[in-house]
PANU-402556 format. One record per residue (C-alpha): chain; residue in one letter; z, x, y. Coordinates in steps of 0.02 Angstrom, whole numbers, padded with zeros to 5 digits. Example, Ala and Ser with C-alpha at 12.3 -4.5 7.8 and 13.67 -1.06 7.14 Angstrom:
<nodes>
<node mol="A" type="A" w="00390" u="00615" v="-00225"/>
<node mol="A" type="S" w="00357" u="00684" v="-00053"/>
</nodes>
This chain:
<nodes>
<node mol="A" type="X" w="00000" u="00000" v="00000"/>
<node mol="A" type="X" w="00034" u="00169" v="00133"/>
<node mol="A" type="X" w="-00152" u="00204" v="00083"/>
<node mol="A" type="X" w="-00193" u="00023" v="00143"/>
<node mol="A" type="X" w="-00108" u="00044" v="00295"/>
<node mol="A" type="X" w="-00175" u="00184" v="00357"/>
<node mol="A" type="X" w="-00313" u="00146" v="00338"/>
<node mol="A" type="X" w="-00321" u="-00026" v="00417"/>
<node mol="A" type="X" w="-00243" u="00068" v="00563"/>
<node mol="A" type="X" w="-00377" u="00188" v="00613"/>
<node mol="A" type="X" w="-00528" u="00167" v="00768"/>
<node mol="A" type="X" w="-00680" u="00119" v="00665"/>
<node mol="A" type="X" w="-00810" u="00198" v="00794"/>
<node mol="A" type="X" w="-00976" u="00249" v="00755"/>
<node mol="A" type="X" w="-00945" u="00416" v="00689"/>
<node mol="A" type="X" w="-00792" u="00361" v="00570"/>
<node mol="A" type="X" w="-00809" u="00437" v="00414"/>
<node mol="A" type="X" w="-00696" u="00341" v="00270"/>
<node mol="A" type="X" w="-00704" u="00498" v="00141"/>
<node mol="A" type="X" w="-00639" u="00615" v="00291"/>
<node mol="A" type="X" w="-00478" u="00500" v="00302"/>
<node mol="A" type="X" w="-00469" u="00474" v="00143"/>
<node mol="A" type="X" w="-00473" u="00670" v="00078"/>
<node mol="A" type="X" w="-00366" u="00706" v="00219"/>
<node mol="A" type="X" w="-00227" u="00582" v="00129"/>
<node mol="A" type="X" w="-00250" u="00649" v="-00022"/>
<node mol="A" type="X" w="-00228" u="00809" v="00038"/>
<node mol="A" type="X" w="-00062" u="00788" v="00126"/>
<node mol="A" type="X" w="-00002" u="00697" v="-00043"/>
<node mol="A" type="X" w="-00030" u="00825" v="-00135"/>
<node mol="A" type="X" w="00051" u="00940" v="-00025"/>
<node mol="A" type="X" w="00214" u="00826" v="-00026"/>
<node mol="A" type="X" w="00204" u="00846" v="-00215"/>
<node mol="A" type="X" w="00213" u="01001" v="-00206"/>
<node mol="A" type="X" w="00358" u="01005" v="-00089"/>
<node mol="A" type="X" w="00439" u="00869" v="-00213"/>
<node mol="A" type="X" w="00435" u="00962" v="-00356"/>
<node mol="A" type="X" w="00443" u="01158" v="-00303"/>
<node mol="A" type="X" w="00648" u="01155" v="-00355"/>
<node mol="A" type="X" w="00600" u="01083" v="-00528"/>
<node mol="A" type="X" w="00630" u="01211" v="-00656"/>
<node mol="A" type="X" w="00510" u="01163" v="-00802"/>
<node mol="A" type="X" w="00415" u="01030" v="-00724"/>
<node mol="A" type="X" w="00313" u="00924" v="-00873"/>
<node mol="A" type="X" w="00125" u="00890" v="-00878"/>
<node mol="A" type="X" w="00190" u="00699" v="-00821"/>
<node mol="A" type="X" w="00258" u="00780" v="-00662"/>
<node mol="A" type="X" w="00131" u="00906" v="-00604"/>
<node mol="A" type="X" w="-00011" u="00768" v="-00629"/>
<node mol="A" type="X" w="00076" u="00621" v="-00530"/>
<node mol="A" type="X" w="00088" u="00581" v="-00370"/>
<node mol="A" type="X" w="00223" u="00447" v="-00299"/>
<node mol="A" type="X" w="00239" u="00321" v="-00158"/>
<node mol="A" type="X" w="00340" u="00452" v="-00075"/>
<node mol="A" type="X" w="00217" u="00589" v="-00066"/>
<node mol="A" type="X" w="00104" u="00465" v="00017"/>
</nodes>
């Protein structure tokens, strides 16, 4: 739903590009991942491949 709302939220001008937004997203997700799981000693297979509401 974060996703949804973001992306309702943004100025759809002529030069918008959807994919841009959208990588940029996925980027910072992953990078809250990261941050999310860096004090995990043996993170499982589960945990490296998800992402949560909270890294969004």
């Amino acid at each position: 739903m974060e996703v949804a709302r973001q992306l309702r939220a943004i100025d759809r001008s002529s030069s918008f590009g959807n994919a841009r937004v959208v990588r940029q997203i996925f980027e910072k997700a992953v990078t809250n991942q990261a941050r999310r799981i860096r004090n995990v000693s043996l993170p499982t297979r589960a945990v490296l491949m998800t992402l949560e509401a909270s890294d969004i």
